[in-house]
SEDREN-750618 format. One line per 8 residues: their letters; for each residue x, y, z of C-alpha. Coordinates in steps of 0.2 Angstrom, whole numbers, plus 5000, padded with zeros to 4 digits. Layout:
BEGIN
A> X/Y/Z; ... $
END
This chain:
BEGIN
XXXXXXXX> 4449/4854/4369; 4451/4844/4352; 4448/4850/4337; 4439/4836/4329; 4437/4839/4306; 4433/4824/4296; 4427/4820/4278; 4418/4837/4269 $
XXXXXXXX> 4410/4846/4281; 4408/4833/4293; 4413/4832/4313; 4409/4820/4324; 4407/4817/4343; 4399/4803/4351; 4394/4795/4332; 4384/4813/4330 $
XXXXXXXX> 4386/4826/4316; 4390/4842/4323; 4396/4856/4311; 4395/4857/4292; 4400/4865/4279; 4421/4865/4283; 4433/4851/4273; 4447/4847/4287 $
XXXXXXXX> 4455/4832/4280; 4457/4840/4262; 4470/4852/4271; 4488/4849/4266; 4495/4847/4281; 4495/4850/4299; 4500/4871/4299; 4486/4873/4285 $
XXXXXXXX> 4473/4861/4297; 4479/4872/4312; 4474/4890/4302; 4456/4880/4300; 4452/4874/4316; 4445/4890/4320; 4432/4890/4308; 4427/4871/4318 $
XXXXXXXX> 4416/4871/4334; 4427/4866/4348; 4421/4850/4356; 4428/4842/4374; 4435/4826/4370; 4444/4813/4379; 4466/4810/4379; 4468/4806/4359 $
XXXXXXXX> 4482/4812/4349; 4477/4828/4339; 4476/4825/4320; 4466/4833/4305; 4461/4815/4300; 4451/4808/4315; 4443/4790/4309; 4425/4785/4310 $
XXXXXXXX> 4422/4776/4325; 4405/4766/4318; 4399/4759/4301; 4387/4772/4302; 4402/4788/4303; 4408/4778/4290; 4392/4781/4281; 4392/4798/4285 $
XXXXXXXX> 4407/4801/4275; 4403/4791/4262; 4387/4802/4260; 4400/4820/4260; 4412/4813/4253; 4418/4824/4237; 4424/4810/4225; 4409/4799/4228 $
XXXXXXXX> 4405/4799/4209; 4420/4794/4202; 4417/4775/4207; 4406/4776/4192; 4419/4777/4180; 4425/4758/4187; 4421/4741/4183; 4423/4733/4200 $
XXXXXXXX> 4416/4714/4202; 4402/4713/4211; 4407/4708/4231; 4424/4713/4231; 4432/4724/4241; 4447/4728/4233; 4462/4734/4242; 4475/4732/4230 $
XXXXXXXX> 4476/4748/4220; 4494/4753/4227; 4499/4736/4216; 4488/4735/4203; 4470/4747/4201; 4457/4739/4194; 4449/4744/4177; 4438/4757/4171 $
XXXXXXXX> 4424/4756/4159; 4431/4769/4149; 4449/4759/4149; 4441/4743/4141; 4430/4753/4130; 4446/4760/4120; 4455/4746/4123; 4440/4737/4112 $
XXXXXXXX> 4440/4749/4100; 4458/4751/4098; 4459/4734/4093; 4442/4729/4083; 4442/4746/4073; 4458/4754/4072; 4469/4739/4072; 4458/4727/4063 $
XXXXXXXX> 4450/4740/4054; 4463/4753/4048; 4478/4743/4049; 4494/4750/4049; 4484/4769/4043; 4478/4772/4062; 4497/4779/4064; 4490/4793/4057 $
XXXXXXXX> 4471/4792/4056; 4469/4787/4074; 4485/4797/4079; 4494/4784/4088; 4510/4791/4083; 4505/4805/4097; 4499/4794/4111; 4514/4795/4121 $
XXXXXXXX> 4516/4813/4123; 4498/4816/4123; 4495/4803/4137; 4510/4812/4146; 4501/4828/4146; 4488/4821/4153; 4497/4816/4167; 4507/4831/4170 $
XXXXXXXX> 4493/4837/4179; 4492/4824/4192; 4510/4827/4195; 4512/4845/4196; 4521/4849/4181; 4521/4855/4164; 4511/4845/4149; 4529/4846/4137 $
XXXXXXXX> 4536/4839/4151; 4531/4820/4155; 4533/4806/4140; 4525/4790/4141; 4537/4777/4137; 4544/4758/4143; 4543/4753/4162; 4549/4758/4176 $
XXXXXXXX> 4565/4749/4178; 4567/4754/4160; 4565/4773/4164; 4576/4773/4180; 4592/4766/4170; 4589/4779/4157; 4586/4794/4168; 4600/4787/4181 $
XXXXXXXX> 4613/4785/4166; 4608/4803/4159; 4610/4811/4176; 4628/4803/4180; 4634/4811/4165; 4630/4830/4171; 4633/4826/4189; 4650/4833/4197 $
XXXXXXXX> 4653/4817/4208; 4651/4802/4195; 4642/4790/4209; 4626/4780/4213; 4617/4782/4229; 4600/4769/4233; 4594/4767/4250; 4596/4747/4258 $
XXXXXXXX> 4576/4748/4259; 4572/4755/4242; 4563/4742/4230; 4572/4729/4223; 4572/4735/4204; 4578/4750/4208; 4594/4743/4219; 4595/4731/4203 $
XXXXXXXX> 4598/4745/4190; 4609/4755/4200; 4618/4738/4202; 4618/4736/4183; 4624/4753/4178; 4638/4754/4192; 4645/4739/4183; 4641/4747/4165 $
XXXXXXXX> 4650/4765/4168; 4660/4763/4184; 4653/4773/4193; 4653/4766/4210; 4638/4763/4220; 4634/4766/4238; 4621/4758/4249; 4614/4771/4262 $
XXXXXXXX> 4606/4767/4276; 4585/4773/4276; 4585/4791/4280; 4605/4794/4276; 4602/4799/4259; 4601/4819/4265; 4618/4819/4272; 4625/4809/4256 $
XXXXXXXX> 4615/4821/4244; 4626/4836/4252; 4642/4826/4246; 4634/4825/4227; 4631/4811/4217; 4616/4804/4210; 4601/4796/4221; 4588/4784/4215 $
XXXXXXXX> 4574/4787/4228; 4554/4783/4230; 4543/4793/4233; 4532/4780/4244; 4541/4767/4253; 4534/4751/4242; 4534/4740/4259; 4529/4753/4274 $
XXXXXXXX> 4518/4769/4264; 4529/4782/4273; 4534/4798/4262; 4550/4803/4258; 4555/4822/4264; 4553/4828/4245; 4558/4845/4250; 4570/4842/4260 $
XXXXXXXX> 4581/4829/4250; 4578/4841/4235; 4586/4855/4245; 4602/4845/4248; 4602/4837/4232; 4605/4858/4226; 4618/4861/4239; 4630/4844/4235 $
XXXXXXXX> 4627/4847/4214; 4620/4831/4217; 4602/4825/4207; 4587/4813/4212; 4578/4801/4203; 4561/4801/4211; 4551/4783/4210; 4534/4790/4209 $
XXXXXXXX> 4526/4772/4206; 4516/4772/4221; 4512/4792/4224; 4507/4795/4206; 4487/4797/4207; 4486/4796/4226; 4496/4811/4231; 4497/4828/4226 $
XXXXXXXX> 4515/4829/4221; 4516/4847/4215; 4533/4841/4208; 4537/4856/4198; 4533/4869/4212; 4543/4860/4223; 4560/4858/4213; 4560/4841/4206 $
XXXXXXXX> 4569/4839/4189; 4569/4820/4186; 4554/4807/4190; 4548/4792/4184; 4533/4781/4187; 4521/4768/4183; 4504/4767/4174; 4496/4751/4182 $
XXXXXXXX> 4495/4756/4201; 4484/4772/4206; 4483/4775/4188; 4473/4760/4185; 4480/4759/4167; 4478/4741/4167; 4494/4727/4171; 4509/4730/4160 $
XXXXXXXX> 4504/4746/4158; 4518/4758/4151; 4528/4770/4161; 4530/4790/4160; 4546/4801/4160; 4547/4817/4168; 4563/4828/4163; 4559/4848/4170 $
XXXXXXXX> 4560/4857/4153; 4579/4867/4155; 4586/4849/4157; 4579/4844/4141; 4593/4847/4130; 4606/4844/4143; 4601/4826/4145; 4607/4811/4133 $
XXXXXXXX> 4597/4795/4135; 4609/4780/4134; 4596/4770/4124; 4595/4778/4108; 4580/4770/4098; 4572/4778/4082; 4557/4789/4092; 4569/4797/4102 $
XXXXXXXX> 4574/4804/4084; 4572/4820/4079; 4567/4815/4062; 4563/4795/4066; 4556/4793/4049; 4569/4801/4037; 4581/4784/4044; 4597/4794/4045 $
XXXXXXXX> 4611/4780/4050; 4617/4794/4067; 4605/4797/4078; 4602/4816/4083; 4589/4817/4097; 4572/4827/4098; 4571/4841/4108; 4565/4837/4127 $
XXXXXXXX> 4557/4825/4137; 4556/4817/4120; 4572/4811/4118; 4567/4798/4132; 4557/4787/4119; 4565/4773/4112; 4555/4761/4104; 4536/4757/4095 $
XXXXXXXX> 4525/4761/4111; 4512/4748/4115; 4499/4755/4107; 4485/4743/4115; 4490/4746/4134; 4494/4766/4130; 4474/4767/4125; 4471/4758/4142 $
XXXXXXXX> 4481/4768/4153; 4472/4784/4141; 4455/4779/4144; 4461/4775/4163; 4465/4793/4168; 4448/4802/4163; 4443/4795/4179; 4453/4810/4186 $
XXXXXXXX> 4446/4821/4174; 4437/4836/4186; 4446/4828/4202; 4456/4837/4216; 4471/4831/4217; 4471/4839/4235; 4455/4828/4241; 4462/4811/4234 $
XXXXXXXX> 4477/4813/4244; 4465/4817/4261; 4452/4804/4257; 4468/4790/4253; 4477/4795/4271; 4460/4794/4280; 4454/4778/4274; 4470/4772/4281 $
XXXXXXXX> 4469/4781/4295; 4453/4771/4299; 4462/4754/4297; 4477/4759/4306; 4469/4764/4321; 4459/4748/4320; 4472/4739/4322; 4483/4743/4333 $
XXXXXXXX> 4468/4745/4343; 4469/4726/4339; 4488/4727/4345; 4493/4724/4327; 4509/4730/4323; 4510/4743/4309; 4527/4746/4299; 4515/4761/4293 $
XXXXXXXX> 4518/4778/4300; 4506/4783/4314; 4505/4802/4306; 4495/4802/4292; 4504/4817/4283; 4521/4805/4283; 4511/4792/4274; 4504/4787/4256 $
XXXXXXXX> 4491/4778/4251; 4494/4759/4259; 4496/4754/4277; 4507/4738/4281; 4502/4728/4295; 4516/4716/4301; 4511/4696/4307; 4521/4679/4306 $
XXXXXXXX> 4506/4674/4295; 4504/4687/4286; 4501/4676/4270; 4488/4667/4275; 4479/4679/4281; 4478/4688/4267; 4474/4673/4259; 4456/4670/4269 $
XXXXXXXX> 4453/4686/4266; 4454/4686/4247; 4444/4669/4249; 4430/4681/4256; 4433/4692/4242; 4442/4707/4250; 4459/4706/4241; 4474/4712/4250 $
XXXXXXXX> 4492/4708/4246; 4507/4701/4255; 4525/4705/4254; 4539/4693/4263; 4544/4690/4276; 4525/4696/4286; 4521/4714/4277; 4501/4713/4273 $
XXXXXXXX> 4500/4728/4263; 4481/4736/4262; 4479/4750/4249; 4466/4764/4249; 4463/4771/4232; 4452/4784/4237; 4441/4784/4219; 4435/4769/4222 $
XXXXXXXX> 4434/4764/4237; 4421/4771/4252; 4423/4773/4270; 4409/4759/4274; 4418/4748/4261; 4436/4747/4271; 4426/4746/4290; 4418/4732/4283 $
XXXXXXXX> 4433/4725/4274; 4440/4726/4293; 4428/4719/4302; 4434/4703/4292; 4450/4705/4295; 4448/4705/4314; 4436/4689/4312; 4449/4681/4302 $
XXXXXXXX> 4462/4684/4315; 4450/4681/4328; 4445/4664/4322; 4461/4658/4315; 4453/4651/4299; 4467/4658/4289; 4477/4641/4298; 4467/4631/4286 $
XXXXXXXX> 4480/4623/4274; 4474/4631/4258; 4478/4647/4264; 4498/4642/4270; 4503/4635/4250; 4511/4649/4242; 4507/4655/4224; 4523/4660/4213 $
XX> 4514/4678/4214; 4512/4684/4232 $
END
């Protein structure tokens, strides 16, 4: 017997509705999905690998979770162009009405308007921390807690250089597979402080978190989706004195990170990807609150002051996550990312992670179907919110498929990353968006030349 849960209240067998009223894929997690399946009707199925996420089989399951599905109405809150089926929210979201709306307004009535004024009448001195409050909440943590401020790469330095200072064992730890940036900064501060810097081999970083130091790690692996054992790695981190910089810049607004709950002291992330605040957007901070005072930023700019406009010559730092601020934020892209996050306003964090892992459920099982090889996990509780599919011709393809207008993107030497941001996009949007993708393979029309010249942005 299989116990088959997919979408809200929505089974299927043989492309037939058969129970209602029961969510399966919202559960967090196999032991959770195991307590509900008795609230399910047991239905006979044939040898398949037992999962809380079972994909539609047809365009018209598809259509039936599109019908349930529980974060149907936020695609309002997007301005999407019409025929495009946009895969690429893991690298950059697309934007919201209300995003361009203060954007617009930002610039024709408080800038040209007000002028220099709206740093008080229009309170951009407070964006920062008032946009970080908003986004403690899609990361499980406290509103005092999270700053808006630079980039990512930006962030990591500053929170890496802070965390050497308190750490017992002065060294730097980055996985061989972690993205590039974040290998680059540990590179640039070993060779600033000292410190020395080890490369790890992928899933070593436990065994070298119980020896100390301090570990620069991603949440979501930016090439294959998989998850990093959060828990896990924290734990060790506790045992070895050692800390963790968590790179959220591919889990924030597609996984329900409950970092607080779970014993995360340092993160940082990006506002452009699931957060759809728009390309450039600023970053955010996250420094749990008893590590606020402990902590010195090794950029020292004037808002990280505790008094930035009495222009004392030493600098004495603000209390908190603060202190993390350096310079004017960018006023213009801060409203976007603002404006950005009210489509999250009212949403479960819980079913955006379940809606994410089953739309890539549906394309991974597609393909391998296909015999596509995945770099993907299989499990869909070990993945985020992208699936990579691996071929020699991977640019191309993706390629003939933007020429189609369903936009992917490529990452060398042959990953063809598809992301599933789960607020816009529908179930019967990504079966379609497949059914090109098999054509184009099928056919080979991705071989036509225009498709093979590469653009200096892949």
């Amino acid at each position: 017997m299989l116990w088959v849960g997919c979408g809200r209240g929505l089974a299927f067998k043989s492309g037939h509705v058969i129970r209602r009223g029961v969510t399966a894929w919202t559960l967090r997690g196999f032991h959770r999905w195991r307590g509900a399946r008795k609230r399910l009707k047991a239905v006979p199925m044939p040898s398949v690998s037992i999962s809380p996420f079972v994909a539609p089989q047809s365009l018209a399951e598809a259509q039936a979770l599109d019908a349930a599905d529980p974060l149907a109405e936020a695609l309002a809150h997007f301005s999407l162009p019409e025929g495009v089926i946009y895969l690429d929210g893991h690298s950059l979201g697309p934007a919201t009405h209300s995003a361009l709306a203060r954007v617009q307004a930002g610039a024709t009535q408080d800038w040209r308007t007000h002028l220099i004024r709206s740093w008080n009448d229009a309170g951009w001195i407070d964006l920062p921390a008032r946009i970080g409050g908003r986004l403690a909440r899609l990361i499980g943590v406290e509103a005092d807690e999270v700053l808006v401020c630079d980039s990512v790469s930006v962030n990591l330095f500053k929170l890496a250089a802070a965390a050497l200072a308190v750490t017992p064992r002065r060294r730097l730890l980055v996985e061989a597979e972690e993205f590039p940036t974040d290998q680059y900064i540990a590179e640039g501060l070993t060779a600033l402080t000292g410190a020395p810097l080890e490369r790890i081999a992928a899933g070593a970083a436990e065994t070298a978190l119980r020896e100390g130091g301090v570990l620069i790690k991603s949440v979501v692996n930016y090439r294959t989706g998989a998850v990093a054992d959060l828990d896990t790695l924290e734990a060790a981190a506790q045992v070895g004195g050692a800390r963790i910089i968590w790179d959220l810049s591919h889990a924030a607004g597609v996984l329900d990170l409950r970092l607080g709950a779970r014993g995360v002291s340092l993160a940082t992330g990006c506002g452009y990807k699931y957060l759809n605040g728009g390309p450039g957007a600023p970053a955010f901070v996250y420094v749990r609150r008893d590590l606020g005072e402990q902590l010195r930023t090794s950029i020292q700019g004037w808002f990280g002051h505790q008094d930035a406009f009495a222009f004392h010559s030493d600098y004495a730092p603000v209390s908190g996550v603060g202190r993390f601020a350096a310079g004017t934020p960018p006023i213009l892209s801060c409203l976007a990312l603002e404006g950005a996050l009210e489509a999250f306003d009212g949403v479960s964090l819980t079913a955006v992670e379940a809606k994410a892992r089953a739309l890539g459920q549906l394309w991974l099982e597609r393909a391998v179907r296909l015999g596509l090889t995945a770099a993907s996990p299989r499990d869909p509780l070990q993945r985020g919110g992208h699936v990579t599919i691996l071929h020699p011709d991977g640019y191309a393809i993706i390629q003939a498929l933007i020429a189609q207008g369903i936009i992917g993107d490529f990452r060398a030497p042959d990953a063809m990353r598809f992301g599933f941001s789960p607020l816009f996009l529908r179930y019967a949007d990504v079966w379609r968006a497949f059914d090109a993708f098999a054509e184009v393979l099928e056919s080979g029309s991705f071989r036509d030349p225009r498709f093979t010249a590469r653009a200096k942005v892949t």
